[in-house]
C-alpha positions in Angstrom: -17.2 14.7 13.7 -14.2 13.4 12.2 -13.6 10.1 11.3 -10.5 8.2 12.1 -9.0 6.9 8.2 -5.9 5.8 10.1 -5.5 1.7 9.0 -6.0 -0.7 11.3 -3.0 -3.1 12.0 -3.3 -6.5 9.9 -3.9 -9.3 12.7 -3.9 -12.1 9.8 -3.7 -13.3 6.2 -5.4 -16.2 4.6 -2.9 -18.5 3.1 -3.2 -21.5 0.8 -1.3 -24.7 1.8 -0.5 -28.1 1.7 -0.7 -29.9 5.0 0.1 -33.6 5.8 -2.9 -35.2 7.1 -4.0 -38.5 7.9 -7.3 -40.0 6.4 -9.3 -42.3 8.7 -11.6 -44.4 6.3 -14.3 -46.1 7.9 -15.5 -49.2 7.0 -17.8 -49.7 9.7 -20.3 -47.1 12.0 -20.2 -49.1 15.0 -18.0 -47.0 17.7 -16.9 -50.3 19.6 -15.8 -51.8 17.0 -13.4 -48.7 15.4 -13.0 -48.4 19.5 -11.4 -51.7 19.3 -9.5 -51.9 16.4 -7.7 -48.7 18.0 -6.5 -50.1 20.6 -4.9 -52.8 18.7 -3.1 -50.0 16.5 -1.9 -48.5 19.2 -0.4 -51.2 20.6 1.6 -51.6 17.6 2.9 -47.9 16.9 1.9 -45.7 20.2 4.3 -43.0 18.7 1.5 -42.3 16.0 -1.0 -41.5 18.6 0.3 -38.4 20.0 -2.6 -35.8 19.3 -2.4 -36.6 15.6 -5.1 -34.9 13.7 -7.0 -37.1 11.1 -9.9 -36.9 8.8 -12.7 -39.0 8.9 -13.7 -40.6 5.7 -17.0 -41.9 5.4 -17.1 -42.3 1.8 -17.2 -46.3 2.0 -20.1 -46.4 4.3 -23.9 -46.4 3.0 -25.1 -44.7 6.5 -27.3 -41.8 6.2 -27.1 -41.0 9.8 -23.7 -41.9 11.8 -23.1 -41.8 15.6 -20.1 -39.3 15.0 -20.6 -37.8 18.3 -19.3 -41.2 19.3 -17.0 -41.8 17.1 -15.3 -38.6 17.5 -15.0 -39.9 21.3 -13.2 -42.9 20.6 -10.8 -41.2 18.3 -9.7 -38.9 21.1 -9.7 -41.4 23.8 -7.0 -42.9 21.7 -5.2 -39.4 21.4 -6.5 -38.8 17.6 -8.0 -35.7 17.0 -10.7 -35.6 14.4 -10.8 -32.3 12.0 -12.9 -32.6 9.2 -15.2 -35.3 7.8 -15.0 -36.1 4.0 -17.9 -37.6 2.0 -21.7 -39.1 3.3 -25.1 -37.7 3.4 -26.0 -34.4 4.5 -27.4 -35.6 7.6 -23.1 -36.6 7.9 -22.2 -32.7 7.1 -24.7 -31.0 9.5 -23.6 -33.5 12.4 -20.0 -32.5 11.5 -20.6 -28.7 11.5 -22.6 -29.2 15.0 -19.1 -30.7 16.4 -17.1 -27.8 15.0 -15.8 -30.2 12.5 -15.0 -29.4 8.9 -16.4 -30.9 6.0 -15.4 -32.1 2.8 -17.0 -33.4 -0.2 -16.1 -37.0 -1.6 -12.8 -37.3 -2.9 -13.7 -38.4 -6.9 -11.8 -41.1 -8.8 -9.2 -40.2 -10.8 -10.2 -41.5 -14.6 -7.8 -44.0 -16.1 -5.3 -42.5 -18.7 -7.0 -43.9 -21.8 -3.3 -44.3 -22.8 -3.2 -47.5 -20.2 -6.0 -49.1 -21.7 -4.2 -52.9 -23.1 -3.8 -52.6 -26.6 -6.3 -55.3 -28.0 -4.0 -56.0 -31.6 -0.7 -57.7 -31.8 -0.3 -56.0 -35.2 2.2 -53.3 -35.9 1.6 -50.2 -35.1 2.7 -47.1 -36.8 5.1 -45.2 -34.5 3.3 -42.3 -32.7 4.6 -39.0 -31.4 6.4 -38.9 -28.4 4.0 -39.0 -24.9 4.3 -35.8 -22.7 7.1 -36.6 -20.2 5.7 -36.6 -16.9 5.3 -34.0 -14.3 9.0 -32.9 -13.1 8.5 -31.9 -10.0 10.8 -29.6 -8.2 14.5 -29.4 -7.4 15.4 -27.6 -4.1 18.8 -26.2 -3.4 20.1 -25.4 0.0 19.2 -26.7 3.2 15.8 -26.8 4.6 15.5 -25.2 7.8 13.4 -25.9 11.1 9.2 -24.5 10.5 9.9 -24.0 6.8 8.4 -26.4 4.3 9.3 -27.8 1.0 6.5 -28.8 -1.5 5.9 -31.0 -5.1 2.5 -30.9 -5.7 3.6 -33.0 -8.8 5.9 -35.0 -9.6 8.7 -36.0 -7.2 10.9 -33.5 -4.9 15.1 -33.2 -5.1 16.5 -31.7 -2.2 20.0 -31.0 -2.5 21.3 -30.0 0.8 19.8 -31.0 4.5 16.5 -31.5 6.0 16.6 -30.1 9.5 14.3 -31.0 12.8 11.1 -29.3 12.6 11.4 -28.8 9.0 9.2 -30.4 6.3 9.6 -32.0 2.9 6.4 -33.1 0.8 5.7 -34.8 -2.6 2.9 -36.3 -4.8 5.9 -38.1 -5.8 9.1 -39.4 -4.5 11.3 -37.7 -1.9 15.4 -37.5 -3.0 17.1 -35.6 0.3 21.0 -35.6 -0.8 21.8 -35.0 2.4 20.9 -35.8 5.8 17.0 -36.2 6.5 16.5 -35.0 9.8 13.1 -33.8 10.2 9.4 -35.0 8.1 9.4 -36.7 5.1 6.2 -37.2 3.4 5.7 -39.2 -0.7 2.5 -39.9 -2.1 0.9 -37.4 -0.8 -2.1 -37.8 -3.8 -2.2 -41.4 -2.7 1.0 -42.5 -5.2 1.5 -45.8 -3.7 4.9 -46.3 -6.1 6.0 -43.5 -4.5 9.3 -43.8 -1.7 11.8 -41.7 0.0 15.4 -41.8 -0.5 17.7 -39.8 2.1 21.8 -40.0 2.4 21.5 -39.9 5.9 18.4 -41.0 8.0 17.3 -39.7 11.2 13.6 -38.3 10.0 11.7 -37.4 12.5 8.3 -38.9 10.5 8.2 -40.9 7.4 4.9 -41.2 5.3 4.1 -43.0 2.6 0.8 -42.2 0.7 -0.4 -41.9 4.3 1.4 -44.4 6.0 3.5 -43.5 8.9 7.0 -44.1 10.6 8.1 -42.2 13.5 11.7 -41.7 14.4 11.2 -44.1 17.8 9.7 -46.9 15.1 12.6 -47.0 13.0 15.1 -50.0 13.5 18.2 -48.2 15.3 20.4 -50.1 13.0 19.0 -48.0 9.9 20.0 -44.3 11.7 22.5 -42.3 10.3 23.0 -44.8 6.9 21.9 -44.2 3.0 18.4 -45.7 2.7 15.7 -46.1 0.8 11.8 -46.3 2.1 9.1 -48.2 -0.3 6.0 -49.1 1.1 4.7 -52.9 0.8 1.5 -54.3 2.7 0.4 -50.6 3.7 3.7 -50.9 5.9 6.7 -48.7 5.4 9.9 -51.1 4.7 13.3 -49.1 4.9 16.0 -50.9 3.5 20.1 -50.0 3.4 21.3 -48.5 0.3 24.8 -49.1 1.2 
């Protein structure tokens, strides 16, 4: 009997990426009370919470067993939809796979540059060599069309041209878009809290700041269509004129 060598059709690739994604860090196990701190966020933004998917960090909580079952509820009774887990005990990542839920291990502290440490003498110093200048990032040229995405995993991302609807822009840095910014804009994406958006024209559809979010509805109407400038202060997102 013969075989059949004939190759069979590809039906998919792996890919790396770089999605946006929120982090949920919990503070607290108890359900009601994440159940009613929700309902006060979305009463404040109830763009956000439109099927948004989100990661559940437990790192901050000492719990060796967590009513995620629960938990999980309440985040999709408020539209969130959980994902993955990150951090806890292994009791945490056997409950997660059981819920079909990804897992991922805890996110470790960046070390301080010993470079930051204060100097502890006033005295002269010799004059060193010049630091390494730090991570450039990327320039993009051309305009950035609907599904196609734009990334600076370091370092901060120049688009020269337009960001279109559905399209994507993302940076561990800062976002530049000399042109109009039309459709997701995302800084700080490594948790760079200096990090901020700058855009000719604004009319993003989302604006995130080392996870903090602005939709397009969200955004004072008086700020559309103008030069601007997005910092974040007091884990809110403050756009201000840059005209």
């Amino acid at each position: 009997m013969s075989l059949n060598m004939d190759r069979v059709a590809s039906a998919f690739t792996f890919k790396g990426g770089m999605l946006p994604m929120t982090v949920m860090e919990l503070t607290s196990a108890d359900p009601e009370q994440i159940r009613a701190q929700l309902a006060g966020k979305v009463s404040q933004s109830p763009a956000f919470f439109q099927h948004t998917p989100v990661v559940l960090s437990v790192e901050q909580l000492d719990e060796p067993h967590l009513a995620l079952e629960r938990i999980c509820a309440v985040c999709r009774a408020h539209k969130l939809l959980p994902v993955a887990v990150r951090g806890g005990t292994d009791p945490v990542k056997q409950s997660a796979w059981a819920l079909g839920l990804g897992w991922f291990p805890p996110q470790e502290a960046r070390p301080r540059a010993v470079e930051e440490a204060p100097l502890a003498a006033a005295e002269p110093q010799p004059e060193a060599e010049a630091s390494p200048a730090p991570a450039v990032g990327r320039i993009y040229r051309g305009t950035v069309r609907s599904g196609q995405q734009v990334t600076a995993p370091e370092g901060d991302l120049v688009v020269v041209g337009a960001v279109n609807p559905g399209a994507e822009v993302l940076a561990a840095g800062s976002v530049h878009v000399y042109g109009p910014l039309r459709g997701r804009a995302l800084g700080g994406i490594h948790g760079d809290r200096q990090a901020g958006i700058f855009c000719k024209e604004l009319h993003a559809e989302l604006l995130s700041l080392a996870g903090n979010y602005k939709r397009l509805e969200d955004i004072d109407p008086r700020l559309l269509n103008q030069p601007v400038q997005v910092q974040l202060r007091d884990d809110q997102l403050n756009i201000s004129s840059l005209g």
